[in-house]
C-alpha positions in Angstrom: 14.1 9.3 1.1 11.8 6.1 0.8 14.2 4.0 2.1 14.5 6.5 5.5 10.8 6.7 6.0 10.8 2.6 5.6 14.0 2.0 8.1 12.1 4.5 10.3 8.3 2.8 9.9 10.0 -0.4 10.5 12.0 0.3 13.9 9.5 2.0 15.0 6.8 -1.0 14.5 9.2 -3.7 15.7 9.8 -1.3 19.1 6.3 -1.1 19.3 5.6 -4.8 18.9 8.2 -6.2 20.8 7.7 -4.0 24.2 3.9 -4.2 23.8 3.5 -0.5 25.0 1.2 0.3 23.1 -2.2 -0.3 21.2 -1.1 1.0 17.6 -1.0 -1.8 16.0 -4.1 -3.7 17.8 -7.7 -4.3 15.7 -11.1 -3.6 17.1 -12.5 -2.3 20.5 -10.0 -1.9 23.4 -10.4 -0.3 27.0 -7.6 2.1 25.8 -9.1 3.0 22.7 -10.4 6.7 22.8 -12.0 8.8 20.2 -12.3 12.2 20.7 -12.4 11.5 24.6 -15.0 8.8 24.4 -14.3 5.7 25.0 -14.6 3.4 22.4 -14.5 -0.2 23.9 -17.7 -1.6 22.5 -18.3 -3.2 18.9 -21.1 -1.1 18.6 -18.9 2.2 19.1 -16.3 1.3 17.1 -18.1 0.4 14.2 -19.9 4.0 14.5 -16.5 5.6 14.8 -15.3 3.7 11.0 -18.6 4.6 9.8 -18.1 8.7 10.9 -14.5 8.2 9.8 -15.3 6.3 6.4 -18.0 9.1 5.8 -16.1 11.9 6.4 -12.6 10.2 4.3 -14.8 10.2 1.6 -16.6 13.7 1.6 -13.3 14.9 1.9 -11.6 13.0 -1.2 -14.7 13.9 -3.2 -14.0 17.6 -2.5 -10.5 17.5 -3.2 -11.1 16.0 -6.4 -14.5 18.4 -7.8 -14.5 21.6 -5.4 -10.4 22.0 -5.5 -10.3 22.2 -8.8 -13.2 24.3 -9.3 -12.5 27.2 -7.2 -8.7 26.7 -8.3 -9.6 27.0 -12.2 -12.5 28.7 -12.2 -12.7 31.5 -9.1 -9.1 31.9 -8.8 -8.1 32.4 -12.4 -6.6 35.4 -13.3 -8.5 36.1 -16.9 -11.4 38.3 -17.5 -13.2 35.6 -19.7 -16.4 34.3 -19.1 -16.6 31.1 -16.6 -19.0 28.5 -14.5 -18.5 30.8 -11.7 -20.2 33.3 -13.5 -23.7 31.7 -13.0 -23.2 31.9 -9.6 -23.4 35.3 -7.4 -20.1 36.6 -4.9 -21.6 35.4 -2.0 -22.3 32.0 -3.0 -18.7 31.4 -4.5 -17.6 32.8 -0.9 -19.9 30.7 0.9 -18.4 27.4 -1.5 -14.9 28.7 -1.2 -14.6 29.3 2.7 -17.0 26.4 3.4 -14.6 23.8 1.7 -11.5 25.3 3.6 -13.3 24.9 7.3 -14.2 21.1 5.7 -11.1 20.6 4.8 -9.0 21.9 8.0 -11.4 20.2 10.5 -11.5 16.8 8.5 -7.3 17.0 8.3 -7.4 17.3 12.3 -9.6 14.6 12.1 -7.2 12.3 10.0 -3.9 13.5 12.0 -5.8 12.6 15.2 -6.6 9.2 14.1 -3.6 8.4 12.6 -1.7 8.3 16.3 -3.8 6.4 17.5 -4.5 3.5 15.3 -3.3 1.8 12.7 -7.1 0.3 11.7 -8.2 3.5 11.5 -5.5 4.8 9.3 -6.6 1.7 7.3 -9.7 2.7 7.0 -9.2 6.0 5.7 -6.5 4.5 3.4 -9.1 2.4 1.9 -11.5 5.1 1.5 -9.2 7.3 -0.3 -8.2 5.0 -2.7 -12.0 3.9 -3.1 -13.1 7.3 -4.0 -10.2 8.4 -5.9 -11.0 5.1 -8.1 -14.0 5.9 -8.5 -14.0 9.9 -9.6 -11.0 9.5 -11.4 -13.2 6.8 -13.6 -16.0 8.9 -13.9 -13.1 11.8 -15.0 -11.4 9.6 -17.8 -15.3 8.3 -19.0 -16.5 11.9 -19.5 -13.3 12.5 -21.7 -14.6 9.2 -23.7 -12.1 6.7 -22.5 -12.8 4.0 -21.3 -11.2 0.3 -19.9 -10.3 -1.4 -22.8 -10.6 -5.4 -21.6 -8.1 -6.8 -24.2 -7.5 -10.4 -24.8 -4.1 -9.8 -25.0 -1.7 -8.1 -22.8 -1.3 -4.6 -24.4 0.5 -1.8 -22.4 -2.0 1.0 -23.7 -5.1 -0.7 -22.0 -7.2 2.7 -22.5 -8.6 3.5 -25.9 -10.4 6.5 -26.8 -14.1 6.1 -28.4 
């Protein structure tokens, strides 16, 4: 399967790049570059188009990795016990719950529409999803009391517990 979507990625860039149809793989302002039907030809645009798209990346990540989970394991659960979501009343949880889904619809439009048309902006949000996951994924493992272990010597369990 890998080796499909590479054979494919690859034809399809070396198409691309040797008939010079297209601006795909082009960095930066362009006369053909267009964002939502404005134009984005200016440095000043374009930098507040990676801005909007860096911002919204990472609001989205950050919900995927604290809201998902919360309305998965604690509104959604099937048990009677006693949860968070019990200090919070119905029509907050459905406010939380439906609010995340719009988010989370309109932002995934967002990221398909950018993604055909540019591969610096696919970059971008690339970068941003792998910056945020690094970073909550951290803050996860340091609240279960692990933490980077920098050893001297090359040891294949680098994370210790305190």
């Amino acid at each position: 399967m890998a080796l499909w979507i590479v054979t494919v990625v690859s034809l399809s860039v070396l198409y691309n790049v040797y008939n010079k149809q297209s601006d795909f793989f082009s960095f930066g302002p362009s006369q053909r570059l267009e964002f939502l039907e404005i134009k984005i030809h200016t440095w000043c645009r374009y930098t507040g188009v990676l801005i909007f798209l860096v911002c919204t990346q990472a609001l989205k990540v950050f919900a995927d990795e604290t809201v998902s989970p919360f309305i998965i394991n604690e509104i959604m659960q099937h048990s009677q016990e006693t949860t968070i979501a019990d200090n919070f009343s119905y029509m907050e949880l459905q406010c939380l719950c439906q609010s995340y889904y719009v988010f989370s619809g309109i932002s995934k439009l967002v990221t398909v529409f950018v993604s055909l048309t540019r591969v610096d902006l696919v970059l971008a949000i690339i970068c941003t999803d792998v910056a945020i996951s690094i970073y909550t994924t951290d803050r996860f493992l340091k609240t279960k009391g692990m933490q980077f272990a920098a050893a001297t010597h090359a040891d294949r369990y680098a994370y210790q517990t305190i």
